[in-house]
PDB file with SEQRES, HELIX, SHEET and CRYST1 records, atoms N, CA, C and O in Angstrom:
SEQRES   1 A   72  UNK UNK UNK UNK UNK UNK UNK UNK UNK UNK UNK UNK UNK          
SEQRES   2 A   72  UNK UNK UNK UNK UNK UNK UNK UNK UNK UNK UNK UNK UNK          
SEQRES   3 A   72  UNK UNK UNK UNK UNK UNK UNK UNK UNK UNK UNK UNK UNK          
SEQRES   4 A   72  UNK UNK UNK UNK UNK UNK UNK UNK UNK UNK UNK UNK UNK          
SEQRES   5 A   72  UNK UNK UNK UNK UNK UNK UNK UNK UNK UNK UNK UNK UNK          
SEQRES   6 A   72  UNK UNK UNK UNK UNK UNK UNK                                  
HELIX    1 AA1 UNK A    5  UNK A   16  1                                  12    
HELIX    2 AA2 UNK A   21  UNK A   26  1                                   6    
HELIX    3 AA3 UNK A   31  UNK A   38  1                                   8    
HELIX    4 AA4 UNK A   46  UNK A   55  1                                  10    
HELIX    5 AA5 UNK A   62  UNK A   68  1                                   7    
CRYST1    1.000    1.000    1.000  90.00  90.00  90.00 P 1           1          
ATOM      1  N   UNK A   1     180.546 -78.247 -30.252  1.00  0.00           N  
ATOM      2  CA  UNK A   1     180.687 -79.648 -29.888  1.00  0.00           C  
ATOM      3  C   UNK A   1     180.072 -80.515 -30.980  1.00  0.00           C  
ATOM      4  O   UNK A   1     178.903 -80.401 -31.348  1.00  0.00           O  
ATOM      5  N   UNK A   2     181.073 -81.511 -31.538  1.00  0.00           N  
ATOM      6  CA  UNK A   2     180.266 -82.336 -32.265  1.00  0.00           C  
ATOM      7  C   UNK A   2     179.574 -82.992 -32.064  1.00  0.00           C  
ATOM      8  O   UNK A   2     180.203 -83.938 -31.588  1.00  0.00           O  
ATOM      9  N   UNK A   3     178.358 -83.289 -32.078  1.00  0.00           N  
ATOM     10  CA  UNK A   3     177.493 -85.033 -31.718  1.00  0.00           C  
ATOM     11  C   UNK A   3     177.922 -86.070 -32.197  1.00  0.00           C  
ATOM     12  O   UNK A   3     178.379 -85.842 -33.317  1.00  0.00           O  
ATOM     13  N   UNK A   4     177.994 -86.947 -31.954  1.00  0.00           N  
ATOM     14  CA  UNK A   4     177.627 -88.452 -32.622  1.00  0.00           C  
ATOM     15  C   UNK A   4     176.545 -88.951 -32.469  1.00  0.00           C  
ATOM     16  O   UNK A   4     175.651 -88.408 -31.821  1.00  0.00           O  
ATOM     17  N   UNK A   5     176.454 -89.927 -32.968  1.00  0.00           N  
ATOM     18  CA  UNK A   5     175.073 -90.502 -33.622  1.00  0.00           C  
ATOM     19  C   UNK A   5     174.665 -91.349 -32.301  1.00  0.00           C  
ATOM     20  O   UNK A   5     173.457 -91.501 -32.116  1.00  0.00           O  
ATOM     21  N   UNK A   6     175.330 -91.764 -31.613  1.00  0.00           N  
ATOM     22  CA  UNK A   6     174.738 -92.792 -30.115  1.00  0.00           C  
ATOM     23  C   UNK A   6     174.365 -91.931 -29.163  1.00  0.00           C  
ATOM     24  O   UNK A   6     173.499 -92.076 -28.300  1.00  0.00           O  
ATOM     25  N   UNK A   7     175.521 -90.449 -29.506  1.00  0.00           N  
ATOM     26  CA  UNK A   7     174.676 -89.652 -27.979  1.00  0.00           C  
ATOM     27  C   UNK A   7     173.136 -89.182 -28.650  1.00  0.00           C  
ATOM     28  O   UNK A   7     172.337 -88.985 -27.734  1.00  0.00           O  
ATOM     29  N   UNK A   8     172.596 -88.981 -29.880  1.00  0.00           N  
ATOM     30  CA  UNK A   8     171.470 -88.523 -30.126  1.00  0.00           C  
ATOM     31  C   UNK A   8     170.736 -89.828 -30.110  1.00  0.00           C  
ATOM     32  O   UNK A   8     169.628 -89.680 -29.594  1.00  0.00           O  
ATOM     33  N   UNK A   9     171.001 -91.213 -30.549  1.00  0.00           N  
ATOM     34  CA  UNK A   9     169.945 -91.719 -29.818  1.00  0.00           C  
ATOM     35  C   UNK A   9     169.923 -92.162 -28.739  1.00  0.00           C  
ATOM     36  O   UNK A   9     168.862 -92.723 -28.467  1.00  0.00           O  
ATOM     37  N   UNK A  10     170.658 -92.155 -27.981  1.00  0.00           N  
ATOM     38  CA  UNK A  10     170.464 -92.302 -26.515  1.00  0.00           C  
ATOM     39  C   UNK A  10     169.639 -91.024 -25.915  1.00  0.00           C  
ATOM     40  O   UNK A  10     168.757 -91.330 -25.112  1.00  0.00           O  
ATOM     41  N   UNK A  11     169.775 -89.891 -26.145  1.00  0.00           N  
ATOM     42  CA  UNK A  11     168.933 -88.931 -26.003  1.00  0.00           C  
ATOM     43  C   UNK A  11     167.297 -89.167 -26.404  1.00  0.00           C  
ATOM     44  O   UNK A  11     166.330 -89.335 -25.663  1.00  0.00           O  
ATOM     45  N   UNK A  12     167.367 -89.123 -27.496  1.00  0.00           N  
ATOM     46  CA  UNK A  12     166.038 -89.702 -27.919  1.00  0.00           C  
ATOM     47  C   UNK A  12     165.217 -90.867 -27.328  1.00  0.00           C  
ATOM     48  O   UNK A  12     164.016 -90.821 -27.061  1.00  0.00           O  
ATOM     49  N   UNK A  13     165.904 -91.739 -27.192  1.00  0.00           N  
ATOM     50  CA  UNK A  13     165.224 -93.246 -26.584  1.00  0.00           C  
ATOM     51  C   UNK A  13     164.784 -92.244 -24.803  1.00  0.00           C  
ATOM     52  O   UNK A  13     163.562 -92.158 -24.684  1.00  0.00           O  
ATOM     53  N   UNK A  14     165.177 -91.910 -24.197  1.00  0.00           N  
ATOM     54  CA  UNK A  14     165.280 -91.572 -23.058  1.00  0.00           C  
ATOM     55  C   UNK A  14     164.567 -90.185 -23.132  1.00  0.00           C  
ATOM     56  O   UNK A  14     164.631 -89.674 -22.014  1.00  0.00           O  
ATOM     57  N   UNK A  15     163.835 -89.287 -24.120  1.00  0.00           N  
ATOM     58  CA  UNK A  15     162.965 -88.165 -24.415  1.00  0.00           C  
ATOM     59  C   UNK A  15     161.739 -89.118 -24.817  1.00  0.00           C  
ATOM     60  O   UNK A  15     160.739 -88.474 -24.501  1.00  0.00           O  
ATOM     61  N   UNK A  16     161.408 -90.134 -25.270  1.00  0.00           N  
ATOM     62  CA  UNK A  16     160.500 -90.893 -25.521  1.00  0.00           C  
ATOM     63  C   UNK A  16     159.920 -92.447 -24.330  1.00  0.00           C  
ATOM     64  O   UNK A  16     158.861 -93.074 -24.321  1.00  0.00           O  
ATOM     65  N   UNK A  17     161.238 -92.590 -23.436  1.00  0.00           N  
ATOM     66  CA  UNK A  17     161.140 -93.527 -22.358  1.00  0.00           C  
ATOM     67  C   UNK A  17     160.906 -94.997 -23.125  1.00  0.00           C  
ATOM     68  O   UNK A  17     160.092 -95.867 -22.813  1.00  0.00           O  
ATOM     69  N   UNK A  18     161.860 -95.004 -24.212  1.00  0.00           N  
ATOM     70  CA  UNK A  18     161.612 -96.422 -24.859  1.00  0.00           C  
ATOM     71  C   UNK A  18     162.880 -97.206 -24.298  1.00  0.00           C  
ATOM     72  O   UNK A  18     163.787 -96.667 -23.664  1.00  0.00           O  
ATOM     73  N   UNK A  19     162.812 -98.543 -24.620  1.00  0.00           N  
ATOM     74  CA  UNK A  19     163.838 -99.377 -23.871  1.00  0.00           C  
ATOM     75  C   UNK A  19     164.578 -99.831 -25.296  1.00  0.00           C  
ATOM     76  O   UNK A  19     163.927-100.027 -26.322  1.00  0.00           O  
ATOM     77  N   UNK A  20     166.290 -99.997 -25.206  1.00  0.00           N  
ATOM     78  CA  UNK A  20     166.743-100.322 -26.170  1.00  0.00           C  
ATOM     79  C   UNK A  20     166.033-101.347 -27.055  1.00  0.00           C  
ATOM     80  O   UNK A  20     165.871-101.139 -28.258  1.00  0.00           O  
ATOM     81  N   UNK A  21     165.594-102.503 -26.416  1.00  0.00           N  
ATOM     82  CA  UNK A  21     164.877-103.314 -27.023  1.00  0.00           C  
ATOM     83  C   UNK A  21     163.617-102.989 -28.005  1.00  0.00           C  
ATOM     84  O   UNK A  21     163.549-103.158 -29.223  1.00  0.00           O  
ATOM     85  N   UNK A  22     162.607-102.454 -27.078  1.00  0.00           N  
ATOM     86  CA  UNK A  22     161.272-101.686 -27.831  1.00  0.00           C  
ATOM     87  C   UNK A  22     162.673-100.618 -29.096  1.00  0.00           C  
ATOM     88  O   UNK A  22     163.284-101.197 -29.993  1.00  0.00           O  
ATOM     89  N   UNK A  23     162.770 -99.747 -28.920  1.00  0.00           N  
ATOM     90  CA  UNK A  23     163.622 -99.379 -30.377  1.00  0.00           C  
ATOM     91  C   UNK A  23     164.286-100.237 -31.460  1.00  0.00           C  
ATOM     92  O   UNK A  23     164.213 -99.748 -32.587  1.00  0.00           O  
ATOM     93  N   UNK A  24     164.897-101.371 -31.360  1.00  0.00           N  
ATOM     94  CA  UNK A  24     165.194-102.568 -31.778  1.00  0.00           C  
ATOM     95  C   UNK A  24     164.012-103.321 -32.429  1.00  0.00           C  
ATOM     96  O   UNK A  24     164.240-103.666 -33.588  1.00  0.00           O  
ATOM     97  N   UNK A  25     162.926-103.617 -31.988  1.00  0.00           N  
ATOM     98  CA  UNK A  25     162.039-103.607 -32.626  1.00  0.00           C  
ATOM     99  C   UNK A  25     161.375-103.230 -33.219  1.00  0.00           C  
ATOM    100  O   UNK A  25     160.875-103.895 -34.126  1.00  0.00           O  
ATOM    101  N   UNK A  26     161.035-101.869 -32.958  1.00  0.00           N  
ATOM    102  CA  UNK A  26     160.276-100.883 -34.140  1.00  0.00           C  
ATOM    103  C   UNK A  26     161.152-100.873 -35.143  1.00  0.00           C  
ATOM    104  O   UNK A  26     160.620-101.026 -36.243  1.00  0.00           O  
ATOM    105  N   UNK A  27     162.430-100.733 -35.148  1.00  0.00           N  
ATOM    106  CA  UNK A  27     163.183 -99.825 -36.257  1.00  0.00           C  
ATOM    107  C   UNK A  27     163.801-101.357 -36.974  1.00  0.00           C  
ATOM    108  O   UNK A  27     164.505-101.421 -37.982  1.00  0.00           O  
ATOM    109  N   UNK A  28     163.356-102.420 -36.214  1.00  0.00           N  
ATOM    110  CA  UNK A  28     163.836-103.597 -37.086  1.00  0.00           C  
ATOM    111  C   UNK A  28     165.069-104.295 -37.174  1.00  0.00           C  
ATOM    112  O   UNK A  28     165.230-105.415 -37.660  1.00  0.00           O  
ATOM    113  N   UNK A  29     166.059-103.439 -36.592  1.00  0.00           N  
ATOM    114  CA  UNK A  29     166.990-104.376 -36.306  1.00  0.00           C  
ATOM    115  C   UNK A  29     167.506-105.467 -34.946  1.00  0.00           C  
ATOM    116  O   UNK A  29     166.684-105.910 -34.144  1.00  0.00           O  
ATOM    117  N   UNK A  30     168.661-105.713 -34.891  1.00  0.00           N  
ATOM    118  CA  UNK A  30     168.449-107.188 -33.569  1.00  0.00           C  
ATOM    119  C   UNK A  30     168.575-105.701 -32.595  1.00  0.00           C  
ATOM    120  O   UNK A  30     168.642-104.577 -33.091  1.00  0.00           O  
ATOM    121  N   UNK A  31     168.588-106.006 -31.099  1.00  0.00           N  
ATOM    122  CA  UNK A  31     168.995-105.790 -29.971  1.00  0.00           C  
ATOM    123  C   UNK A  31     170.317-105.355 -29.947  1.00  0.00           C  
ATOM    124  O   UNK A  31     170.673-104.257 -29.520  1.00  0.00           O  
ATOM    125  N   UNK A  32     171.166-106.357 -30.483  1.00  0.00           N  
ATOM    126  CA  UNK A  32     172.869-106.075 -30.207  1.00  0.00           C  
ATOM    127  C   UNK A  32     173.127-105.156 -31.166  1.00  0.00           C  
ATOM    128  O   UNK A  32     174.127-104.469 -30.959  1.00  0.00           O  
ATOM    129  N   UNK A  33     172.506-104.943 -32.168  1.00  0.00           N  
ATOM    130  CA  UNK A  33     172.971-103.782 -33.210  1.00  0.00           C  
ATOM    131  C   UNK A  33     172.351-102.590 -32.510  1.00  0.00           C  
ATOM    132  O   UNK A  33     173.023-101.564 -32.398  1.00  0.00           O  
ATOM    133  N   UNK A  34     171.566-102.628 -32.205  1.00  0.00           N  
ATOM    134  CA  UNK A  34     171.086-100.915 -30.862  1.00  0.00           C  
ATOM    135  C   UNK A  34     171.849-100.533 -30.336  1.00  0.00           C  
ATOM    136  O   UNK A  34     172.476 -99.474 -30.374  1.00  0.00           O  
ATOM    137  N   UNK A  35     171.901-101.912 -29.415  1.00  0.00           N  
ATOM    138  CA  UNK A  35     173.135-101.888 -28.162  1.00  0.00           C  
ATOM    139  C   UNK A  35     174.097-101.091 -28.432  1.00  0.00           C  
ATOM    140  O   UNK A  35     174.479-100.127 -27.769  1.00  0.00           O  
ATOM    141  N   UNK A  36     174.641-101.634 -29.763  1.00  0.00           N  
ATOM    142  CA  UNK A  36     176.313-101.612 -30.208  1.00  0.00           C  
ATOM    143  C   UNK A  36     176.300 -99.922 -30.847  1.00  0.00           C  
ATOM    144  O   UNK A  36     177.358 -99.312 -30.998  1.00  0.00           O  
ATOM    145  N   UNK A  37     175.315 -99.475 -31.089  1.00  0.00           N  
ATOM    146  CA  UNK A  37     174.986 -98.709 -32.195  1.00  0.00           C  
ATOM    147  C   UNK A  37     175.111 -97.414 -31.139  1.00  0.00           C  
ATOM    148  O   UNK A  37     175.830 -96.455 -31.420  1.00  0.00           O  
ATOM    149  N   UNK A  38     174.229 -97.492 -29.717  1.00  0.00           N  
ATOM    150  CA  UNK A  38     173.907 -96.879 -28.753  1.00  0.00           C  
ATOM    151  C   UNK A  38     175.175 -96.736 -28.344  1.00  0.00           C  
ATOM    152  O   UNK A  38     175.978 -95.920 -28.798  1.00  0.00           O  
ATOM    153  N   UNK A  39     175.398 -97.643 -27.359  1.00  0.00           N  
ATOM    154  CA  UNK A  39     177.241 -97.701 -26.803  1.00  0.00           C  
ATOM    155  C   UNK A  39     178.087 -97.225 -27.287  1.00  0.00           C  
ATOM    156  O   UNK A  39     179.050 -97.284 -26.523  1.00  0.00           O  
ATOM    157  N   UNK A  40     178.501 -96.384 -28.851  1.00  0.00           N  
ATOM    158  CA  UNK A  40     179.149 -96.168 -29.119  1.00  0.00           C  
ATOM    159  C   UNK A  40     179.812 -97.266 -29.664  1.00  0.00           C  
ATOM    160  O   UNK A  40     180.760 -96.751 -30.258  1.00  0.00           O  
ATOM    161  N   UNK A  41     179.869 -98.294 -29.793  1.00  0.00           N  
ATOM    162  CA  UNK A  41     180.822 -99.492 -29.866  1.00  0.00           C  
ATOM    163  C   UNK A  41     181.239 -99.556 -31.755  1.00  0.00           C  
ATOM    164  O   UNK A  41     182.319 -99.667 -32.335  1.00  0.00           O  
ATOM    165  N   UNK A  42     179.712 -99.416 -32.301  1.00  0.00           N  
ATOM    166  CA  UNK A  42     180.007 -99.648 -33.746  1.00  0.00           C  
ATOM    167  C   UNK A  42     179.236 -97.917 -34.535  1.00  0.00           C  
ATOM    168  O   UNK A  42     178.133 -97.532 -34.148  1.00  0.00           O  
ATOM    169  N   UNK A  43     179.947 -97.211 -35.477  1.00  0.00           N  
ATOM    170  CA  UNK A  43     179.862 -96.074 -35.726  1.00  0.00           C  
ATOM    171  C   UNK A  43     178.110 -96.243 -36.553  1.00  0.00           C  
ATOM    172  O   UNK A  43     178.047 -96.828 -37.634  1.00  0.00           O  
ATOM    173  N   UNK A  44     177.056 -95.777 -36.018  1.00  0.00           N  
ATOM    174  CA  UNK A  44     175.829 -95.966 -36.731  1.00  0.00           C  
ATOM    175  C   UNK A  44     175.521 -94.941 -37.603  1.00  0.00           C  
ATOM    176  O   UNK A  44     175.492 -93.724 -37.419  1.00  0.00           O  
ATOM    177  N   UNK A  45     175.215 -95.852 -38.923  1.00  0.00           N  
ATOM    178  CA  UNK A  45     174.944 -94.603 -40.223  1.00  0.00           C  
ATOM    179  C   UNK A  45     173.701 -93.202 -39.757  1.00  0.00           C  
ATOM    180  O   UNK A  45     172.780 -92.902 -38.997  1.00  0.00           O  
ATOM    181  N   UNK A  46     174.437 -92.796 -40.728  1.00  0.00           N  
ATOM    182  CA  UNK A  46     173.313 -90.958 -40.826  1.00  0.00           C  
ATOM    183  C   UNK A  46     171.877 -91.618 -40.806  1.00  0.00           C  
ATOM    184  O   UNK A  46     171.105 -91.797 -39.864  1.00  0.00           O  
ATOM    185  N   UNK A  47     171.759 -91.936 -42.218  1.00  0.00           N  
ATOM    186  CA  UNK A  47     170.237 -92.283 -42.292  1.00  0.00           C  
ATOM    187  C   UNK A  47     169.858 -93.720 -41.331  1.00  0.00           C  
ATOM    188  O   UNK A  47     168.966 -94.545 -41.530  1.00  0.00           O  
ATOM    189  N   UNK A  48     170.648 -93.682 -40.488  1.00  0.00           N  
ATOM    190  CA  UNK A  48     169.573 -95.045 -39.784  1.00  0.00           C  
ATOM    191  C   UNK A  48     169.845 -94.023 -38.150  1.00  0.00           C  
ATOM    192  O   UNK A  48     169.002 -94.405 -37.339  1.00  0.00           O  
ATOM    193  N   UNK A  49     170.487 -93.237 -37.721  1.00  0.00           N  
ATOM    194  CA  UNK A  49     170.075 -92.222 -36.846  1.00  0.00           C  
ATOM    195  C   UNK A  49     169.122 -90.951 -37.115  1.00  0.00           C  
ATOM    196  O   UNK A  49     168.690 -90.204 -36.237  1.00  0.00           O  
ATOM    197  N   UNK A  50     168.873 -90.848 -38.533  1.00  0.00           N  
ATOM    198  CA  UNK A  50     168.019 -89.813 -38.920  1.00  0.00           C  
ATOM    199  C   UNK A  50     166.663 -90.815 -38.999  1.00  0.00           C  
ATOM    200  O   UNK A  50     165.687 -90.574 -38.289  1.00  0.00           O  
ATOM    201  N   UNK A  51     166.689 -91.854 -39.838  1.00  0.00           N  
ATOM    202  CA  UNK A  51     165.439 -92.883 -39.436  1.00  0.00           C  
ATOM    203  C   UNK A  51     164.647 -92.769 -38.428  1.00  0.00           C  
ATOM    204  O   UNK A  51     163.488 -92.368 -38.327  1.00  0.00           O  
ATOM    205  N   UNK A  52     165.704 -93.322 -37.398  1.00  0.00           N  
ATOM    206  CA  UNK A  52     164.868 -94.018 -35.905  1.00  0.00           C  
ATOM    207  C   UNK A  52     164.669 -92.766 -35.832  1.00  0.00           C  
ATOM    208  O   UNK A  52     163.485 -92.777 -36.168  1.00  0.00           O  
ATOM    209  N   UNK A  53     165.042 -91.056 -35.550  1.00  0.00           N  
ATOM    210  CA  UNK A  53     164.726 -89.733 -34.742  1.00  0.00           C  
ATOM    211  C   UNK A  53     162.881 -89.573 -35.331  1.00  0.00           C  
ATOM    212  O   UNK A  53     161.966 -89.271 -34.565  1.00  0.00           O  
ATOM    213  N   UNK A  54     162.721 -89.839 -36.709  1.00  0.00           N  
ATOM    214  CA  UNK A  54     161.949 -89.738 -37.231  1.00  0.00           C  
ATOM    215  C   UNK A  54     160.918 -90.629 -37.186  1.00  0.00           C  
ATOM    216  O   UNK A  54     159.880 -90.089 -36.802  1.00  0.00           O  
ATOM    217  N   UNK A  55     160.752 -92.400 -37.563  1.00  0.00           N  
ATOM    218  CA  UNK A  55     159.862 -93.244 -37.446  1.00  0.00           C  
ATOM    219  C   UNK A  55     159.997 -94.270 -36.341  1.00  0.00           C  
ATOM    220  O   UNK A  55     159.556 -95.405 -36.521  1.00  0.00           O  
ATOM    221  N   UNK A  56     160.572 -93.933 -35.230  1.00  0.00           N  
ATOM    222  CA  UNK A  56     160.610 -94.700 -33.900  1.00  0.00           C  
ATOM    223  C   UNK A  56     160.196 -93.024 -32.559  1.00  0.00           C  
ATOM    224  O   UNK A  56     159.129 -92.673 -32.055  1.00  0.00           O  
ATOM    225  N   UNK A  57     161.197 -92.607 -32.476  1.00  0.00           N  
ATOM    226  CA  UNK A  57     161.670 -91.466 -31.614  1.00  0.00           C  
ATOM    227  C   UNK A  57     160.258 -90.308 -31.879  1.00  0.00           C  
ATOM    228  O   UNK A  57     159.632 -89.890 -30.905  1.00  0.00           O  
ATOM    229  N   UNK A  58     159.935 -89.937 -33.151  1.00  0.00           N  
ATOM    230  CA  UNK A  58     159.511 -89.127 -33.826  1.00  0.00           C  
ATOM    231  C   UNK A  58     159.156 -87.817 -32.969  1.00  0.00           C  
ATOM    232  O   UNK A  58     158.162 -87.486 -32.324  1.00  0.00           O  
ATOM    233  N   UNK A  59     160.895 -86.969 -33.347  1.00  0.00           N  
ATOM    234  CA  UNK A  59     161.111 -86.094 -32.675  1.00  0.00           C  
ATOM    235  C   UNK A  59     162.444 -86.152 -33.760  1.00  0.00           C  
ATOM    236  O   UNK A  59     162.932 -87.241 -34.062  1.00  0.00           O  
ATOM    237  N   UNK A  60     163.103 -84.570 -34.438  1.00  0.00           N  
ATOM    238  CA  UNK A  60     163.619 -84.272 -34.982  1.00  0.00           C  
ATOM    239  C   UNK A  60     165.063 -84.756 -34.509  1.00  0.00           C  
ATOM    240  O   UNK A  60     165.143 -85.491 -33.524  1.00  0.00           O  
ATOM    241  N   UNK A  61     166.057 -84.405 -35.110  1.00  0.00           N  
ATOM    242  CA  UNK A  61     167.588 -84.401 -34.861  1.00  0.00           C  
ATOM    243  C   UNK A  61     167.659 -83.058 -33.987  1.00  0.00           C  
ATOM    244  O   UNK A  61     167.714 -83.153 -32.761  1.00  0.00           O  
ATOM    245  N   UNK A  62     167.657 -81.692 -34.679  1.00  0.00           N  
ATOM    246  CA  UNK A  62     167.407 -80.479 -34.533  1.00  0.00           C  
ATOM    247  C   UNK A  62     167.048 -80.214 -33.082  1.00  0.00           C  
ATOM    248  O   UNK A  62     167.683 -79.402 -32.410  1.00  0.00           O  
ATOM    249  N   UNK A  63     165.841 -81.029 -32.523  1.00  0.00           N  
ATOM    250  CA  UNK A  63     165.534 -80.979 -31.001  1.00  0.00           C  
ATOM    251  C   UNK A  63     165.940 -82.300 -30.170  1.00  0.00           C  
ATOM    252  O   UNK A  63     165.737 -82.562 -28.985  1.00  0.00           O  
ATOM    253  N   UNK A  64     166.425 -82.867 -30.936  1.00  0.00           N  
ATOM    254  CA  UNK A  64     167.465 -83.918 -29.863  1.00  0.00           C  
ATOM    255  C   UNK A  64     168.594 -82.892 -29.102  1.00  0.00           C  
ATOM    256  O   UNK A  64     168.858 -82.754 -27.907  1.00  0.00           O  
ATOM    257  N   UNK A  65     169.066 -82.326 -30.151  1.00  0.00           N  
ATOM    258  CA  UNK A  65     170.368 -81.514 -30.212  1.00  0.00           C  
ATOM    259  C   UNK A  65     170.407 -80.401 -29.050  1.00  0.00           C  
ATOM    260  O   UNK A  65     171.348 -80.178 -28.288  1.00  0.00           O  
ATOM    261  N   UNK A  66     169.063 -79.710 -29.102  1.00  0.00           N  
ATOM    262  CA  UNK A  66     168.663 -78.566 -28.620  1.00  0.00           C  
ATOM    263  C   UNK A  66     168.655 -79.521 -27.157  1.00  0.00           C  
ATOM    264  O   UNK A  66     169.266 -78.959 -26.249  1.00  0.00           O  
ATOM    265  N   UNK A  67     168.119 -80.742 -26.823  1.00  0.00           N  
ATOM    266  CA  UNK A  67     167.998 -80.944 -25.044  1.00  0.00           C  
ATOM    267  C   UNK A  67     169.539 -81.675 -24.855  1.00  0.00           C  
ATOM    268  O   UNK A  67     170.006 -81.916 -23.742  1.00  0.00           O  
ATOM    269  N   UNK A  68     170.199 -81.966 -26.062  1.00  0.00           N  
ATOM    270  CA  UNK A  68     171.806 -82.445 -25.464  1.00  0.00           C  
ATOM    271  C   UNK A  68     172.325 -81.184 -24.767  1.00  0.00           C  
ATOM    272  O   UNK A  68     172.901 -81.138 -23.680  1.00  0.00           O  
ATOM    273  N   UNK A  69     171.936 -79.895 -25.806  1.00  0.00           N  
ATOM    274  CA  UNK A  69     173.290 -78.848 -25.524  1.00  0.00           C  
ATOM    275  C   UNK A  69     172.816 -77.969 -24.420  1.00  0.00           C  
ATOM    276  O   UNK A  69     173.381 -76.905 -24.166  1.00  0.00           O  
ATOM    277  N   UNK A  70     171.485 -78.531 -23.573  1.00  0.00           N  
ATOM    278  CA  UNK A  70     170.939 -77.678 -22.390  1.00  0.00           C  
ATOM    279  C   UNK A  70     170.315 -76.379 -23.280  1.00  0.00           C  
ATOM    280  O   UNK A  70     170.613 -75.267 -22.846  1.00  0.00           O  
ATOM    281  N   UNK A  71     169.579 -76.432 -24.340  1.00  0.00           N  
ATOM    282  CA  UNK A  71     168.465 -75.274 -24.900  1.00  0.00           C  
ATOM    283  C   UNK A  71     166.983 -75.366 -24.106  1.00  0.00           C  
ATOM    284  O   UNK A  71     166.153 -74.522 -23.769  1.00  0.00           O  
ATOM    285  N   UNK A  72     167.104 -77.136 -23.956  1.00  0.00           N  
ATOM    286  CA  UNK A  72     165.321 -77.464 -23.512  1.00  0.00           C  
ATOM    287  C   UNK A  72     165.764 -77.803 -22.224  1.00  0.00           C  
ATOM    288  O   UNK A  72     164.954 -78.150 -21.364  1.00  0.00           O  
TER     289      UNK A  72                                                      
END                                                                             
């Protein structure tokens, strides 16, 4: 199964119990770019889903992956 980049941070935000907003703020961009980013709506780059896993989430890609595909 492939991932995309909104189901790992939606995973993440929700392994950490942060609110789109609080992520939006740490990682610096508006709200609606989360939103949009999250939702699926607009395709969010590698390094700004490898970013936030790392200096917001700080929790790997690798074990995002592992509690999407039912490992954790």
């Amino acid at each position: 199964m492939a991932l995309r980049g909104f189901n790992i941070l939606r995973v993440g935000r929700t392994i950490r119990g942060l609110t789109q907003t609080e992520v939006a703020e740490i990682y610096g961009v508006s709200e609606r770019t989360y939103q949009r980013w999250e939702r699926g709506y607009v395709r969010v780059p590698f390094d700004d889903v490898s970013a936030i896993c790392d200096q917001v989430f700080r929790v790997g890609i690798e074990e995002i992956k592992a509690v999407i595909s039912g490992e954790e």
